[in-house]
mmCIF entry with sequence, helices, sheets and N, C-alpha, C, O atoms, coordinates in Angstrom:
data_MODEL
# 
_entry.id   MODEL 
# 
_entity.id                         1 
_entity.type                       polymer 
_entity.pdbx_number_of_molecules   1 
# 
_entity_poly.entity_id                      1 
_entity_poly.type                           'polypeptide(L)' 
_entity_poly.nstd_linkage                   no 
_entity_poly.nstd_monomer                   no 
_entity_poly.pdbx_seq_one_letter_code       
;(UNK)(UNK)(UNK)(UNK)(UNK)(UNK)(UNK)(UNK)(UNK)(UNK)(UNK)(UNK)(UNK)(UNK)(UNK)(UNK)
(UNK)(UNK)(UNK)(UNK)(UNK)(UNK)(UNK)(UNK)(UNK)(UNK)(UNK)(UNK)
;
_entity_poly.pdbx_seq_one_letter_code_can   XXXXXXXXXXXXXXXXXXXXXXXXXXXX 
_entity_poly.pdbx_strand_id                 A 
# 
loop_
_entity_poly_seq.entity_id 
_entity_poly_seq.num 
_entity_poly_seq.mon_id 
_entity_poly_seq.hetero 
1 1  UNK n 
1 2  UNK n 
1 3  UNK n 
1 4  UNK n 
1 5  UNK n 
1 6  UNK n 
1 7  UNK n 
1 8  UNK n 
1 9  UNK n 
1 10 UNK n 
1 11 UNK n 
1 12 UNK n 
1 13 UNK n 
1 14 UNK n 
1 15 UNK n 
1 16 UNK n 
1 17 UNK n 
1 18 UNK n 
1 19 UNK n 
1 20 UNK n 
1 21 UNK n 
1 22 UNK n 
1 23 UNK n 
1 24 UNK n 
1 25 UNK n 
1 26 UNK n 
1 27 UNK n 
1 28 UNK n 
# 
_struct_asym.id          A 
_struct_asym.entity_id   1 
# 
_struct_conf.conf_type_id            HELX_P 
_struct_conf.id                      HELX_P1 
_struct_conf.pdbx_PDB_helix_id       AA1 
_struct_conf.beg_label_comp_id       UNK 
_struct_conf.beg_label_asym_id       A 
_struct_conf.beg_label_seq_id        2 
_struct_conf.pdbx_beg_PDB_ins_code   ? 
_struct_conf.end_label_comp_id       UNK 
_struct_conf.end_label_asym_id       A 
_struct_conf.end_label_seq_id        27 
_struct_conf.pdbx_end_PDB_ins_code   ? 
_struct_conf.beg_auth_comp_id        UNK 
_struct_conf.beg_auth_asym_id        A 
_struct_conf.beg_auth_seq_id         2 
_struct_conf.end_auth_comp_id        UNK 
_struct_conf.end_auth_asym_id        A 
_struct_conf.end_auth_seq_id         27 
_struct_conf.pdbx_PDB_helix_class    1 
_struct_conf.details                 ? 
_struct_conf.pdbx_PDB_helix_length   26 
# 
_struct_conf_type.id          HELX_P 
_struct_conf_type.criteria    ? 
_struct_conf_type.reference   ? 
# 
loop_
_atom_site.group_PDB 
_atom_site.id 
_atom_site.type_symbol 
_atom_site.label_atom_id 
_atom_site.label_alt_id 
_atom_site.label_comp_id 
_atom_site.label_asym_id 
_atom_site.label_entity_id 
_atom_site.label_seq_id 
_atom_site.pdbx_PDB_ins_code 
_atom_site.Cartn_x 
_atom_site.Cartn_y 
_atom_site.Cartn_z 
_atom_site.occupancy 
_atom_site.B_iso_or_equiv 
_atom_site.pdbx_formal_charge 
_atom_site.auth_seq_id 
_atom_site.auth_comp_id 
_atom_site.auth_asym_id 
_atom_site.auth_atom_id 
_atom_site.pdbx_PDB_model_num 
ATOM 1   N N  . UNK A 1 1  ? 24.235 -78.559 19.873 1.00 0.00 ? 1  UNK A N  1 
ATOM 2   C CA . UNK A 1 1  ? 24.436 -77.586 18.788 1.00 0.00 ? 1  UNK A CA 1 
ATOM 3   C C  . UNK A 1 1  ? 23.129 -76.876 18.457 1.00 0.00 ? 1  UNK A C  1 
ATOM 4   O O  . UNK A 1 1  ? 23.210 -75.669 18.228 1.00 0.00 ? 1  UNK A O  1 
ATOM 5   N N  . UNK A 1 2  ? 21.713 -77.571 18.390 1.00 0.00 ? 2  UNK A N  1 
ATOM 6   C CA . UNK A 1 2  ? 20.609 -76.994 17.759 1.00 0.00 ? 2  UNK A CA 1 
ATOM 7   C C  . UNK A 1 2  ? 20.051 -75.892 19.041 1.00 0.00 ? 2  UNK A C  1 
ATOM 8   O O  . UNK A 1 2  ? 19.396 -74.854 18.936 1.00 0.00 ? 2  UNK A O  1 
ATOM 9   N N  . UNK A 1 3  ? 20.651 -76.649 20.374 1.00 0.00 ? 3  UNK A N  1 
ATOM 10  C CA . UNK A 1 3  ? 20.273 -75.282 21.268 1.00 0.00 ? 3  UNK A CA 1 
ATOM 11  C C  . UNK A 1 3  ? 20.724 -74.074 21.375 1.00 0.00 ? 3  UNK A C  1 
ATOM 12  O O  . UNK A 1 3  ? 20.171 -73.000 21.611 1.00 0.00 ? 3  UNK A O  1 
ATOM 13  N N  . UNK A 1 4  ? 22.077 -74.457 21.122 1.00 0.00 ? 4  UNK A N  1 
ATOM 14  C CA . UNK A 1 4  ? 23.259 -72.627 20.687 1.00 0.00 ? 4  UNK A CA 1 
ATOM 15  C C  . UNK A 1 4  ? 22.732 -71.800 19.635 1.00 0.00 ? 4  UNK A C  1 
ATOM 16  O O  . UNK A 1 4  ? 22.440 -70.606 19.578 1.00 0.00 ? 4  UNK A O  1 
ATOM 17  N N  . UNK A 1 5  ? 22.680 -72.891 18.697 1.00 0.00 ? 5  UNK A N  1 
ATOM 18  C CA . UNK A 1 5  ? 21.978 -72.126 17.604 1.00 0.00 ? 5  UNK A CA 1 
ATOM 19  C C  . UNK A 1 5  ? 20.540 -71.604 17.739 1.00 0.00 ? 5  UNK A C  1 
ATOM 20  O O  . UNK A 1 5  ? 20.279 -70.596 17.083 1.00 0.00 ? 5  UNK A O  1 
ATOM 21  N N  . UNK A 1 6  ? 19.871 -71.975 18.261 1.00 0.00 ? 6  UNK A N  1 
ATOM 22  C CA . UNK A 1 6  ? 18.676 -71.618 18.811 1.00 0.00 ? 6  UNK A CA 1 
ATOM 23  C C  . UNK A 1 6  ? 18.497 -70.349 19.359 1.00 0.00 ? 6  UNK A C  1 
ATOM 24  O O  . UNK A 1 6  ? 17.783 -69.412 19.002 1.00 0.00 ? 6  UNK A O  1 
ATOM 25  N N  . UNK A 1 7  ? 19.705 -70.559 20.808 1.00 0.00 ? 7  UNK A N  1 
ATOM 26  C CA . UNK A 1 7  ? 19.717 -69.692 21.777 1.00 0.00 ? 7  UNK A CA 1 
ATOM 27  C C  . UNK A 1 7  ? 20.215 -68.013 20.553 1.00 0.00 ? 7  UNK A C  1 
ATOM 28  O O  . UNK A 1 7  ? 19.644 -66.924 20.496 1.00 0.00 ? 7  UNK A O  1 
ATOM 29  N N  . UNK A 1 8  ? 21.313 -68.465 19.866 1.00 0.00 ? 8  UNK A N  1 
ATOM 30  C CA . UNK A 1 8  ? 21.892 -67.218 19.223 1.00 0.00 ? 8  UNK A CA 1 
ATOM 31  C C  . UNK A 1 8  ? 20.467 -66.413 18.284 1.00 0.00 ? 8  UNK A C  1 
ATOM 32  O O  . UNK A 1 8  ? 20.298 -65.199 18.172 1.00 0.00 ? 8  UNK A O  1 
ATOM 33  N N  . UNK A 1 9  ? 19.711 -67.356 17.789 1.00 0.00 ? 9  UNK A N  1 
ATOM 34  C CA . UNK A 1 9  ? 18.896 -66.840 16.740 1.00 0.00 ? 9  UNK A CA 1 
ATOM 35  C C  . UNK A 1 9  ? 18.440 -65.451 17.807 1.00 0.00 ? 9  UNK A C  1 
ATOM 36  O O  . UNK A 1 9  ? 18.751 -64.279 17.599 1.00 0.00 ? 9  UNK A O  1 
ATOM 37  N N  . UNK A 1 10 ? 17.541 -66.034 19.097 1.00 0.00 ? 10 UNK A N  1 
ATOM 38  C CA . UNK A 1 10 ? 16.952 -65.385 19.913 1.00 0.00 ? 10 UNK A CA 1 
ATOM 39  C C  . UNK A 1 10 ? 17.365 -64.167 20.376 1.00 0.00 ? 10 UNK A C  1 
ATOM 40  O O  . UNK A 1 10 ? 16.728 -63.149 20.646 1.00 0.00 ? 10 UNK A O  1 
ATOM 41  N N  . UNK A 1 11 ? 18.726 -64.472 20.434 1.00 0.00 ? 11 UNK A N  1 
ATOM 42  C CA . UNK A 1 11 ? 19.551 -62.848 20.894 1.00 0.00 ? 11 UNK A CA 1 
ATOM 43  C C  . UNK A 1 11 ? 19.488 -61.903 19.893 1.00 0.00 ? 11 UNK A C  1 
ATOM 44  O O  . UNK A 1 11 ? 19.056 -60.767 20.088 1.00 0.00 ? 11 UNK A O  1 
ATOM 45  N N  . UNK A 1 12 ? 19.916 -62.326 18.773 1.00 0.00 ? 12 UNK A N  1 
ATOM 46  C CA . UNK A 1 12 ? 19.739 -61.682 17.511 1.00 0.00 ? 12 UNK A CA 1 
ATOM 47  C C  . UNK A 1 12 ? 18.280 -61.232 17.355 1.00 0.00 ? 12 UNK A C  1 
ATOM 48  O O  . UNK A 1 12 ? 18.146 -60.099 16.893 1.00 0.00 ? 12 UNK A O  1 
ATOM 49  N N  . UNK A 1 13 ? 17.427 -61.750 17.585 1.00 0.00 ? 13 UNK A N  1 
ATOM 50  C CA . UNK A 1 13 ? 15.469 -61.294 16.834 1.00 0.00 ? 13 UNK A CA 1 
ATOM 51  C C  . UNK A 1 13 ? 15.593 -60.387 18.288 1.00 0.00 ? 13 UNK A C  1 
ATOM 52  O O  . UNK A 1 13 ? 14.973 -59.323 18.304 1.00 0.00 ? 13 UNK A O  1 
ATOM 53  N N  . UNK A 1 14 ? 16.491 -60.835 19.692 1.00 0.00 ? 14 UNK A N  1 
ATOM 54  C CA . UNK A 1 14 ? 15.602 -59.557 20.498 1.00 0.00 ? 14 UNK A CA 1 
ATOM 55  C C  . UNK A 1 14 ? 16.743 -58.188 20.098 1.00 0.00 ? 14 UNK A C  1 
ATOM 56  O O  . UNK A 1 14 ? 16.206 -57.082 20.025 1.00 0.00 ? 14 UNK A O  1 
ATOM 57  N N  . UNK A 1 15 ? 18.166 -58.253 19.864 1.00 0.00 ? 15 UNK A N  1 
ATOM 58  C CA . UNK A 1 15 ? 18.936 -56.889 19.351 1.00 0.00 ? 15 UNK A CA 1 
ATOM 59  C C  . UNK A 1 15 ? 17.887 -56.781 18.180 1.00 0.00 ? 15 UNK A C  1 
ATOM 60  O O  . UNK A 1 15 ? 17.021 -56.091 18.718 1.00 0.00 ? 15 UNK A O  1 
ATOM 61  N N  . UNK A 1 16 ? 17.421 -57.056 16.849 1.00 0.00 ? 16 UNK A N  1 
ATOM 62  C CA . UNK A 1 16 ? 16.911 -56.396 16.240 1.00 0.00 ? 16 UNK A CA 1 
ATOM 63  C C  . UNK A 1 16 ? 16.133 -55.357 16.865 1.00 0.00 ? 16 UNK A C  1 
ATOM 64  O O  . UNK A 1 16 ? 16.342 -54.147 16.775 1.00 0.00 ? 16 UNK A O  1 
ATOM 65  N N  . UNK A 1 17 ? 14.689 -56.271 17.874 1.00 0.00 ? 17 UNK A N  1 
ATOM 66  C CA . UNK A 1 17 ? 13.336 -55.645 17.930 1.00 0.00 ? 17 UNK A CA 1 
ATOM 67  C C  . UNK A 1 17 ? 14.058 -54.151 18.799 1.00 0.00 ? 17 UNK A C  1 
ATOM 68  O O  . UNK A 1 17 ? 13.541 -53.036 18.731 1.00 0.00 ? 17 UNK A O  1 
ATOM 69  N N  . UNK A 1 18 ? 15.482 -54.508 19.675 1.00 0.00 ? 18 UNK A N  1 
ATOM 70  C CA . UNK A 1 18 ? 15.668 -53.582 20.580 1.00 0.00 ? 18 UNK A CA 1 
ATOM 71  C C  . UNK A 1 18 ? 16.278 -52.129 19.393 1.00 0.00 ? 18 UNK A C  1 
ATOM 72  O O  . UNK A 1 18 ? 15.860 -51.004 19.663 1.00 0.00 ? 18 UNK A O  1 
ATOM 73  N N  . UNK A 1 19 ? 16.959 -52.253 18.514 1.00 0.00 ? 19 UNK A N  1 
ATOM 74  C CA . UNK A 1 19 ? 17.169 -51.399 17.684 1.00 0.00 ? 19 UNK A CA 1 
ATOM 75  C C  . UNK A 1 19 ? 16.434 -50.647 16.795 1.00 0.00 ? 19 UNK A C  1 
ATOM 76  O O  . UNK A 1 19 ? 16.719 -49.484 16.510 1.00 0.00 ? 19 UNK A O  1 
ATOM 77  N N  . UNK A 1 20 ? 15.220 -51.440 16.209 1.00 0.00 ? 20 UNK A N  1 
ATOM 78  C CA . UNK A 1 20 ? 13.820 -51.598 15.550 1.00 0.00 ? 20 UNK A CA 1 
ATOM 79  C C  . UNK A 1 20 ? 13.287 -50.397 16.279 1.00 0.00 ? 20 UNK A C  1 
ATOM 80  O O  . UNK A 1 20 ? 13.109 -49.281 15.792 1.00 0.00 ? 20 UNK A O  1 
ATOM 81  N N  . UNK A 1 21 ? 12.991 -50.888 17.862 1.00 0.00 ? 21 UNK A N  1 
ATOM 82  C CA . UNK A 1 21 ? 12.027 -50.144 18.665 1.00 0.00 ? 21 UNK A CA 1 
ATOM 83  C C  . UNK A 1 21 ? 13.193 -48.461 19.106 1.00 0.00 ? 21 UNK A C  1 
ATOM 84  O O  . UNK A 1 21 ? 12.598 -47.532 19.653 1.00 0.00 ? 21 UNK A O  1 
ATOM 85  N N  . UNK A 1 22 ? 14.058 -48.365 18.935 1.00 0.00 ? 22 UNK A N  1 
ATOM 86  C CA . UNK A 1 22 ? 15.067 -47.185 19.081 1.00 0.00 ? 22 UNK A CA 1 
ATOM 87  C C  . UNK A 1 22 ? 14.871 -46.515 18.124 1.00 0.00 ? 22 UNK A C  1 
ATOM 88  O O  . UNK A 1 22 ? 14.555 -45.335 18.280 1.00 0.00 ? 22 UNK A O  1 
ATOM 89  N N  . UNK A 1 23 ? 15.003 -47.090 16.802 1.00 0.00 ? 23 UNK A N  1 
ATOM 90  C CA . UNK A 1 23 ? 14.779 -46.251 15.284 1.00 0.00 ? 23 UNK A CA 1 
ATOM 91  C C  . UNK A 1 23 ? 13.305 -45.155 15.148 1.00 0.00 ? 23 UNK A C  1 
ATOM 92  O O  . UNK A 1 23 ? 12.968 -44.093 14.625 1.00 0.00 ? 23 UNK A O  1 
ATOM 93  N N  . UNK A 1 24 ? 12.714 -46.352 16.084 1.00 0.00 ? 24 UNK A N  1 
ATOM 94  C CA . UNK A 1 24 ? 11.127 -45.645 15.894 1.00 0.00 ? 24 UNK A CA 1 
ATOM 95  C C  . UNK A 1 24 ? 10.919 -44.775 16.622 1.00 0.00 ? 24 UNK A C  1 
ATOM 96  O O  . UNK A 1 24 ? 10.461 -43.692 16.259 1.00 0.00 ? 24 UNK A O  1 
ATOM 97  N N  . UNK A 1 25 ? 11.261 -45.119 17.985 1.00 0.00 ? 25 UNK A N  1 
ATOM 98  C CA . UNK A 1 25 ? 11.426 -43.804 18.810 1.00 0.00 ? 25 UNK A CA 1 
ATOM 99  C C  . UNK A 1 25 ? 12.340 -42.326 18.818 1.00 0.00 ? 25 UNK A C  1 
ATOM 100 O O  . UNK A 1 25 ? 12.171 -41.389 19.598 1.00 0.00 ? 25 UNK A O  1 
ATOM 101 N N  . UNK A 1 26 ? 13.286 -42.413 17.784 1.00 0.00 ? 26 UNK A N  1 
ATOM 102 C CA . UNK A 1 26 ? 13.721 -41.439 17.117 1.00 0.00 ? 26 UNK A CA 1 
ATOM 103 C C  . UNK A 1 26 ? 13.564 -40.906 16.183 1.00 0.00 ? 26 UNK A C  1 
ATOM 104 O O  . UNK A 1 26 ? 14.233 -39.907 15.920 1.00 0.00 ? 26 UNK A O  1 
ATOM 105 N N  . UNK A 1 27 ? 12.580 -41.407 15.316 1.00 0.00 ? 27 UNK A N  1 
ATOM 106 C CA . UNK A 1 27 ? 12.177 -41.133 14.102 1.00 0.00 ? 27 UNK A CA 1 
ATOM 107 C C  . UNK A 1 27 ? 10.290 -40.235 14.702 1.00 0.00 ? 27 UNK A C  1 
ATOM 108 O O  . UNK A 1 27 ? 9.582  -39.463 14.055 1.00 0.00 ? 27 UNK A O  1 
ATOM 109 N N  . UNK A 1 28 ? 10.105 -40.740 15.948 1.00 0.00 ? 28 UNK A N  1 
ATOM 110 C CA . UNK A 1 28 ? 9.148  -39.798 16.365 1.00 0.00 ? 28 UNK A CA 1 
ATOM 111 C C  . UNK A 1 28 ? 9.639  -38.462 16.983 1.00 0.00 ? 28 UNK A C  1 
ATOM 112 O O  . UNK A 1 28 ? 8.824  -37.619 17.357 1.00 0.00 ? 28 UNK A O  1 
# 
């Protein structure tokens, strides 16, 4: 269980940074 959960956090922090880093590049 603590590895799924683990694994999910990770997907989630990299969709943020990948959306994060899109916002910024459109906002330039």
């Amino acid at each position: 269980l603590n590895q799924t959960l683990i694994k999910n956090q990770d997907m989630m922090r990299r969709k943020v940074k990948e959306i994060e880093e899109r916002e910024i590049h459109t906002a330039l």
